[in-house]
C-alpha positions as CSV (number, residue, x, y, z in Angstrom):
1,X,111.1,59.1,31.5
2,X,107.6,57.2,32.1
3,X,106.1,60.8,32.5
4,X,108.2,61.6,29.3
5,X,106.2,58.4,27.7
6,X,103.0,58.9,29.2
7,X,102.6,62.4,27.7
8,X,103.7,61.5,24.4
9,X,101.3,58.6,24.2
10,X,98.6,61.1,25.5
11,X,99.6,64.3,22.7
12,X,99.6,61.1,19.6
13,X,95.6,59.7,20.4
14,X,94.5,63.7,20.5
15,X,96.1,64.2,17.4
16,X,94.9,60.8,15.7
17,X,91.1,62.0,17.6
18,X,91.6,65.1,16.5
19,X,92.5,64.5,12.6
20,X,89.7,61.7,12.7
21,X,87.3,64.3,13.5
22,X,88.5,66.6,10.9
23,X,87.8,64.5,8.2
24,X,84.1,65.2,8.7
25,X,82.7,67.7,6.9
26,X,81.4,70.9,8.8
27,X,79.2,73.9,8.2
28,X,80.8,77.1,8.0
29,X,80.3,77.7,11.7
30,X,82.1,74.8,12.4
31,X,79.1,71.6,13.5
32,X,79.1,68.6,11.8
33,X,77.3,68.4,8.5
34,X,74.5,66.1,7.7
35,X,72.6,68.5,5.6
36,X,71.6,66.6,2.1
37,X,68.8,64.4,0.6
38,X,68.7,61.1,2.3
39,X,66.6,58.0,1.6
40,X,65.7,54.4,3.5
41,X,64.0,52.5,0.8
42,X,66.8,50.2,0.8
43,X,65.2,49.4,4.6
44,X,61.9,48.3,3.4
45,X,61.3,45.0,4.4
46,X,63.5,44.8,7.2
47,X,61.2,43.4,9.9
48,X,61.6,45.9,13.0
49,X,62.2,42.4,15.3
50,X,64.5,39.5,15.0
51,X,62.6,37.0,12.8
52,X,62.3,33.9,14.7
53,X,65.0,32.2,12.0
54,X,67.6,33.9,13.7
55,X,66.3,32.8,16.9
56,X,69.6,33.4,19.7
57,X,71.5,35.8,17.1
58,X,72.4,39.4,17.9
59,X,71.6,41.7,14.9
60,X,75.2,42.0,14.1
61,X,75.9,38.5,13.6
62,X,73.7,38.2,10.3
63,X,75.9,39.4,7.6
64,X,77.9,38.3,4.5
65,X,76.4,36.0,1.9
66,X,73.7,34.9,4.8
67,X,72.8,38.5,4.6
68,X,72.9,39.2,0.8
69,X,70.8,36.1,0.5
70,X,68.2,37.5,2.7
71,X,67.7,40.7,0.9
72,X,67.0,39.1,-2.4
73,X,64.1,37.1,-0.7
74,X,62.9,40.1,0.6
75,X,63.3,42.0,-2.8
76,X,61.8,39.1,-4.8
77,X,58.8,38.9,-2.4
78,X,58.4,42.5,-2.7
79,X,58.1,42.5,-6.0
80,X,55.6,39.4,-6.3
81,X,53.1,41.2,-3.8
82,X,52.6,44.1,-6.0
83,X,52.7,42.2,-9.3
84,X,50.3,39.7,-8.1
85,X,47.5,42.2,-7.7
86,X,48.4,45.2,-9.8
87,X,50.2,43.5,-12.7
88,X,52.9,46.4,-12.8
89,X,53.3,46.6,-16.8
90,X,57.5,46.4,-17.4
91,X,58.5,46.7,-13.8
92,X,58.8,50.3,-14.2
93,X,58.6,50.8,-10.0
94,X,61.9,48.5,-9.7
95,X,64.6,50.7,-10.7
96,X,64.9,52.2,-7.2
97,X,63.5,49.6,-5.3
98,X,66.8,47.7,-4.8
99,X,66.4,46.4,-1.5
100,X,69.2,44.1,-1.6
101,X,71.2,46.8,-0.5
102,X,70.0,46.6,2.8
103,X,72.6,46.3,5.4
104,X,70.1,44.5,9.0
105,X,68.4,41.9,9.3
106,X,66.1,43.0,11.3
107,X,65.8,46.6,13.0
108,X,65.7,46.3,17.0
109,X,69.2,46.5,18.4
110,X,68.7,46.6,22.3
111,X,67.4,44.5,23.8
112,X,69.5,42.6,22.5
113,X,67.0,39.7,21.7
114,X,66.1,41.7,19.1
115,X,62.1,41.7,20.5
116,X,59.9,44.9,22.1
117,X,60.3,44.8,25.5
118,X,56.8,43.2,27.1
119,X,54.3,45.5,28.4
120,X,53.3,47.4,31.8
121,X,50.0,46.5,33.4
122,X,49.1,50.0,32.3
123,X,50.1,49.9,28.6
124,X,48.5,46.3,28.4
125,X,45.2,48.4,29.6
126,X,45.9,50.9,27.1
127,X,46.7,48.7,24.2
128,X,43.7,46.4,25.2
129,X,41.2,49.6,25.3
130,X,42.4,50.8,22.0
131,X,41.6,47.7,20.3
132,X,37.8,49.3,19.9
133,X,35.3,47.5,17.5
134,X,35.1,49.4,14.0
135,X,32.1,49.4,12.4
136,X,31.9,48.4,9.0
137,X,35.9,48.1,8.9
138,X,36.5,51.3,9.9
139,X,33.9,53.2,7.2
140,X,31.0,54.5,9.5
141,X,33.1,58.0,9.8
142,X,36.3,59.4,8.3
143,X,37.6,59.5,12.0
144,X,38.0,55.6,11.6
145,X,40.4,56.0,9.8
146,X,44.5,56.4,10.9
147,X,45.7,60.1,10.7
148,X,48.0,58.8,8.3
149,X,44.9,57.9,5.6
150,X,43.5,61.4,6.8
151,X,47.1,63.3,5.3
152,X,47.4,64.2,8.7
153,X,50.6,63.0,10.2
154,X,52.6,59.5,10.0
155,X,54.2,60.8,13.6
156,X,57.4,60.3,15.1
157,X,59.1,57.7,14.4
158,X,57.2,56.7,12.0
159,X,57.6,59.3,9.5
160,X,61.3,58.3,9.0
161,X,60.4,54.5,9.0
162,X,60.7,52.6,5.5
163,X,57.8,52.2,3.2
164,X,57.3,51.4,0.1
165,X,57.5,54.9,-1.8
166,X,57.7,58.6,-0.2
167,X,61.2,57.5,1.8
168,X,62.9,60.4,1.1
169,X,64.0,63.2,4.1
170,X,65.9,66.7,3.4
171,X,68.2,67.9,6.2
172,X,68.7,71.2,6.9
173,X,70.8,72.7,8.9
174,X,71.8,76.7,10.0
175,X,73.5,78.4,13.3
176,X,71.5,77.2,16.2
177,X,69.1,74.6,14.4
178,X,68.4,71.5,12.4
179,X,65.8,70.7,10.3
180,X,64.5,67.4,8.9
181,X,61.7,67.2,5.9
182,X,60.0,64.5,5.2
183,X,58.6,63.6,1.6
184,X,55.3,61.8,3.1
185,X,53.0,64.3,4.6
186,X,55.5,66.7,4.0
187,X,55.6,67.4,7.1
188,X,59.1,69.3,9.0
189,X,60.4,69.3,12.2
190,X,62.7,72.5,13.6
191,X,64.8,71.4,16.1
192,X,66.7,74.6,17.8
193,X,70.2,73.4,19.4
194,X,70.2,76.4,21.9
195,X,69.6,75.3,25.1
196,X,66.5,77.1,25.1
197,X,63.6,75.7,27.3
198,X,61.3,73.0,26.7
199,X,57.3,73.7,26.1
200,X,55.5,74.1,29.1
201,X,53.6,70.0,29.8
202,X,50.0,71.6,28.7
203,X,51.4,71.9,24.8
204,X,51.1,68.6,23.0
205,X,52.1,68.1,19.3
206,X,51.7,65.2,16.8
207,X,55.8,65.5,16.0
208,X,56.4,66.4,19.6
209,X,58.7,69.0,21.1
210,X,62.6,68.5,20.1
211,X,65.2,69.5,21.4
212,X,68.9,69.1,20.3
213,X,72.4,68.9,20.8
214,X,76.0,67.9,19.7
215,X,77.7,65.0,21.7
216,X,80.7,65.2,19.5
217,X,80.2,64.7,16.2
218,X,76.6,63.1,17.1
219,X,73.4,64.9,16.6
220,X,71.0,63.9,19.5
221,X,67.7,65.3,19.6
222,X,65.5,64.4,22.7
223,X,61.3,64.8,22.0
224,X,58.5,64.9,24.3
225,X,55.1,66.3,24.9
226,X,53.0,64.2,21.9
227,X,49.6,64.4,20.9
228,X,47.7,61.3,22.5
229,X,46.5,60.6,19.3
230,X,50.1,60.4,17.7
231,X,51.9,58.8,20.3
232,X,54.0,55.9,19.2
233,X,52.3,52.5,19.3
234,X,49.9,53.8,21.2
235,X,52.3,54.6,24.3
236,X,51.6,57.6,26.6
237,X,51.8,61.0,25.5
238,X,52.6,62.6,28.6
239,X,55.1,60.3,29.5
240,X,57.2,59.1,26.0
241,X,60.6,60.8,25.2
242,X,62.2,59.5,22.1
243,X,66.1,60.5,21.9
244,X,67.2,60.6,18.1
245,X,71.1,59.8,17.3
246,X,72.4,60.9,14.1
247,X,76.1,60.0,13.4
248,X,77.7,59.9,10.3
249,X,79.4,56.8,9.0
250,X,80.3,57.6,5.5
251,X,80.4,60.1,3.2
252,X,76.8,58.9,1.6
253,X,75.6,57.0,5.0
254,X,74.3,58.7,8.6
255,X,73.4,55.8,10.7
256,X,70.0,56.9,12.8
257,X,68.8,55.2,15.8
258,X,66.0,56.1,18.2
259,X,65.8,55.2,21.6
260,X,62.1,54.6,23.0
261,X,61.2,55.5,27.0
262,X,58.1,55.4,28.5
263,X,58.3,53.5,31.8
264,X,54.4,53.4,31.8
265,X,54.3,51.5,28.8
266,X,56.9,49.2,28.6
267,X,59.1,47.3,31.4
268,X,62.3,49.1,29.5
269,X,63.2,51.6,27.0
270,X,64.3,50.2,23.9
271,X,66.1,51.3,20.5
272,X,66.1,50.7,16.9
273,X,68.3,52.0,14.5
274,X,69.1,51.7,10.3
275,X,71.1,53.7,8.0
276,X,70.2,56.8,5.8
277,X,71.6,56.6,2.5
278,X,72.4,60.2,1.0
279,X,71.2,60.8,-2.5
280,X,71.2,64.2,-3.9
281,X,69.6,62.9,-7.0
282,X,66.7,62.1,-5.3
283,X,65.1,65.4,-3.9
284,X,62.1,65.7,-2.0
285,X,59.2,65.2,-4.6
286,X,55.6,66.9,-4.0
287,X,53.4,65.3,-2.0
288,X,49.9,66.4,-2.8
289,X,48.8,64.0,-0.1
290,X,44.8,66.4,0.5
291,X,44.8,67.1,-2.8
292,X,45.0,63.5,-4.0
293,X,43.4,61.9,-1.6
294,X,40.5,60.1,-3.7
295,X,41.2,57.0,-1.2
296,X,39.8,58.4,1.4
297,X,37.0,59.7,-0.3
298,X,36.1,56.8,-2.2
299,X,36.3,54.6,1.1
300,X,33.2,56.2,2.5
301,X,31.3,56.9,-0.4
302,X,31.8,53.1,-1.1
303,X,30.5,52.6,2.6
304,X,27.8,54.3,2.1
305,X,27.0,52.8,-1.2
306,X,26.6,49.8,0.5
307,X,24.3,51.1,3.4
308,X,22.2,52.5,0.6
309,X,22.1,49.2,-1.1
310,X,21.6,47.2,1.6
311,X,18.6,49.6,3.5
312,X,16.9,49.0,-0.2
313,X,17.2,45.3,0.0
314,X,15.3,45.4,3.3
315,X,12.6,47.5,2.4
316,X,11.5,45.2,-0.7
């Protein structure tokens, strides 16, 4: 009879597994599907640490009216910064900049003091030697400046991080791959789900080398061999691996969090992690980012304007 009980017990949590499951959508060859138009703007402003207001409080614990509260001071400080110096004429920019439906505090789940874990010896080194004096703030040559105000590359994770425009990402998906646009840069990662090899160590991209695969009805992509140049917060190239989880959690919502390892940098991995909100209203918009670029431009010309002017003022 116990047997009888056991098996029946055992055949009802497949079934209730098994129905759960199939209430997620799925491509026609059967994976899960995260394929739409997805956006984090409602992120931006969400420190990627635990403020120290919330000082002895896991992430989860800051929600409710504390939380709503929080947003709108975020939102209304948002919207002072840029109409303090730019003078926005009738808000036009606010419409989709509703930040109050943010749903963290702050970003940084594990460790769970909600802080970056401190640095190695050899990632103090690394950070300390990057900290290089810029001449003239970083005007003397266009390779002062970031790749991001080159139209290079944001990198990884950055390029899915919130800011305060471009925050929209297209997911693609197809028999043995995913792939994930992003608006800024316009950049686009392939990520093939087939087993297949890595890159050989000698190969080193800016978005890295991804692989993927399903752990149920999770999409986890594992990435290594970056570009020194790219690597996140300066960490080390030939030793990072980011792993990528996306899940979804509602019908508009896949929650995305990103675990970071690189024992030569930090004393632990650590992970972050924030919803994408799916909005097929919002596709990807151009993003003319070379073609545009009269910032970069008029940075050094403005340097150089000023060398002129001030060579001049010594030779009188």
């Amino acid at each position: 009879m116990q047997k009888i009980v056991i098996a029946l017990a055992l055949a009802l949590a497949t079934t209730s597994v098994s129905a759960q499951s199939k209430k997620i959508a799925r491509t026609p060859w059967g994976d899960p599907d995260l394929q739409g138009n997805y956006t984090n703007l409602y992120e931006d402003g969400t420190p990627l640490e635990r403020p120290a207001q919330f000082e002895g409080r896991t992430v989860d614990q800051v929600k409710g009216e504390e939380l709503a509260q929080l947003k709108l001071e975020v939102q209304q400080r948002t919207i002072n910064n840029f109409e303090g110096p730019i003078h926005a004429p009738n808000n036009w920019w606010q419409d989709a900049l509703d930040l109050r439906r943010g749903s963290q505090a702050w970003l940084l789940v594990d460790p769970p003091d909600g802080h970056v874990p401190a640095l190695t010896p050899e990632g103090q080194r690394r950070a300390d030697a990057a900290r290089r004096p810029i001449y003239d703030g970083g005007s003397a040559s266009w390779e002062d400046r970031t790749l991001y105000d080159r139209c290079i590359t944001r990198g990884l994770p950055g390029s899915m991080m919130p800011a305060i425009y471009g925050n929209s990402y297209k997911i693609i998906q197809g028999p043995g791959y995913v792939a994930i646009q992003y608006e800024m840069i316009h950049e686009t990662r392939v990520i093939p789900l087939d087993g297949r090899p890595r890159l050989g160590r000698s190969i080193h991209l800016d978005m890295g080398d991804a692989r993927g695969r399903w752990d149920g009805d999770t999409l986890v992509v594992e990435t290594t061999n970056f570009k020194a140049r790219s690597a996140y917060r300066n960490s080390n190239a030939d030793a990072l691996k980011l792993t990528e989880r996306f899940t979804r959690i509602a019908p508009d919502k896949v929650r995305w969090s990103v675990t970071i390892d690189d024992p030569t940098t930090w004393t632990r991995p650590w992970t972050f992690s924030m919803p994408l909100t799916e909005n097929n209203s919002e596709a990807l918009q151009q993003y003319e980012c070379h073609e545009g670029n009269y910032g970069l431009r008029n940075i050094l010309s403005a340097a150089r304007a000023e060398e002129r002017h001030a060579s001049e003022a010594v030779s009188k």
